[in-house]
C-alpha positions as CSV (number, residue, x, y, z in Angstrom):
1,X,1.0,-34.5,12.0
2,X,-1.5,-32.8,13.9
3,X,-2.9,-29.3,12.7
4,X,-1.2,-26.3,14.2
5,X,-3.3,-25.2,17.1
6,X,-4.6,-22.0,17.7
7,X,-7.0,-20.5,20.5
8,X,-8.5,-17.2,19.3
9,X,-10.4,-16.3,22.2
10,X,-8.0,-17.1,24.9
11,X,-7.8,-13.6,26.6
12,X,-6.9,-12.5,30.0
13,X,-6.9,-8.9,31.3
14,X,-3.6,-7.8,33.4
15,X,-3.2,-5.1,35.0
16,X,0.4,-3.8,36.5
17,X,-0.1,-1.9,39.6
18,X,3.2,0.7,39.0
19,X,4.1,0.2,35.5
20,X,7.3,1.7,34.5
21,X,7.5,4.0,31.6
22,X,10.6,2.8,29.2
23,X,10.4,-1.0,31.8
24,X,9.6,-4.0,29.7
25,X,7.3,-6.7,30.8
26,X,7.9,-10.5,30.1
27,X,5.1,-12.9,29.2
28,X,5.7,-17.0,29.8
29,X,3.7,-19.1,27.6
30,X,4.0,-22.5,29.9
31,X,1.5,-26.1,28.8
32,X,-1.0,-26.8,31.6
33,X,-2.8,-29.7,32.7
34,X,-4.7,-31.1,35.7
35,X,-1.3,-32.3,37.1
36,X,-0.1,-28.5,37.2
37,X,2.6,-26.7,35.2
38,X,3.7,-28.6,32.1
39,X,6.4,-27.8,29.6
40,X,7.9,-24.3,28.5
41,X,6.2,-22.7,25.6
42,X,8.4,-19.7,25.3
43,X,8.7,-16.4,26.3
44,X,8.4,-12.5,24.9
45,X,9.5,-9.2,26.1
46,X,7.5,-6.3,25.3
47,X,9.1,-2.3,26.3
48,X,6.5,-0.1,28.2
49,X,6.0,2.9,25.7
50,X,3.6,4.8,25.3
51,X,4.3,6.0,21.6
52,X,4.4,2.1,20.6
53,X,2.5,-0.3,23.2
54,X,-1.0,0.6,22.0
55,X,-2.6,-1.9,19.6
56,X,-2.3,-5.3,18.8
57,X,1.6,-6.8,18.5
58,X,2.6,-10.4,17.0
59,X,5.5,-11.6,18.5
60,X,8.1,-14.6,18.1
61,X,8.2,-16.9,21.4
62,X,11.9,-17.3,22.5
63,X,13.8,-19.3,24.8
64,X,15.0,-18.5,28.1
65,X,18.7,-17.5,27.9
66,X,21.0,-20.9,29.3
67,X,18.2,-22.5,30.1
68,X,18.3,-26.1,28.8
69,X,15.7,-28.8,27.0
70,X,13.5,-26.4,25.9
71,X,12.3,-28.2,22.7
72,X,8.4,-27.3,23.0
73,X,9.4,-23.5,22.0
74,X,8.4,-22.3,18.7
75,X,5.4,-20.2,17.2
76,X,4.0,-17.2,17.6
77,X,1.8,-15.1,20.2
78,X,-0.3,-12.2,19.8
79,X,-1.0,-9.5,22.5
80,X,-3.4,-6.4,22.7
81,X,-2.4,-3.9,24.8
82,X,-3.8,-0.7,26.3
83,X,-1.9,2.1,28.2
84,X,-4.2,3.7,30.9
85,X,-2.7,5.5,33.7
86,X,-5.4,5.7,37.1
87,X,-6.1,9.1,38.3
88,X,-4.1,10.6,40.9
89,X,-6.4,11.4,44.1
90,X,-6.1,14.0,46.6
């Protein structure tokens, strides 16, 4: 069995052009390789607020609702997020 695999400086920075206050945003976790897109790793939902978003937040991957096969999905993924709202210009 092969240790469980971990990759603590995999980061990328998102931004969300007109993010909606009390909207959630969905992260796919999906294997890649030279060929393209490879198997489902799972899925989280996290709710835009701004009392609660801030910070760092582990969470459970899940499955796609009636999806089928999806036998890769299990673990865990952490997120760090930051709410900044751009200034309005006149």
């Amino acid at each position: 069995m092969s240790p469980t695999p971990a990759w603590p400086r995999a980061t990328s920075a998102l931004r969300l052009a007109h993010p909606t206050i009390g909207g959630a945003v969905t992260v796919e976790l999906w294997h890649c390789h030279r060929r393209g897109t490879g198997y489902f790793l799972g899925h989280v939902s996290l709710e835009i607020d701004p009392t609660t978003i801030e910070g760092k937040h582990d969470l459970k991957l899940q499955k796609k609702a009636g999806a089928k096969a999806q036998t890769y999905v299990q673990g865990n993924i952490s997120l760090s997020c930051t709410l900044a709202f751009a200034e309005q210009r006149a």
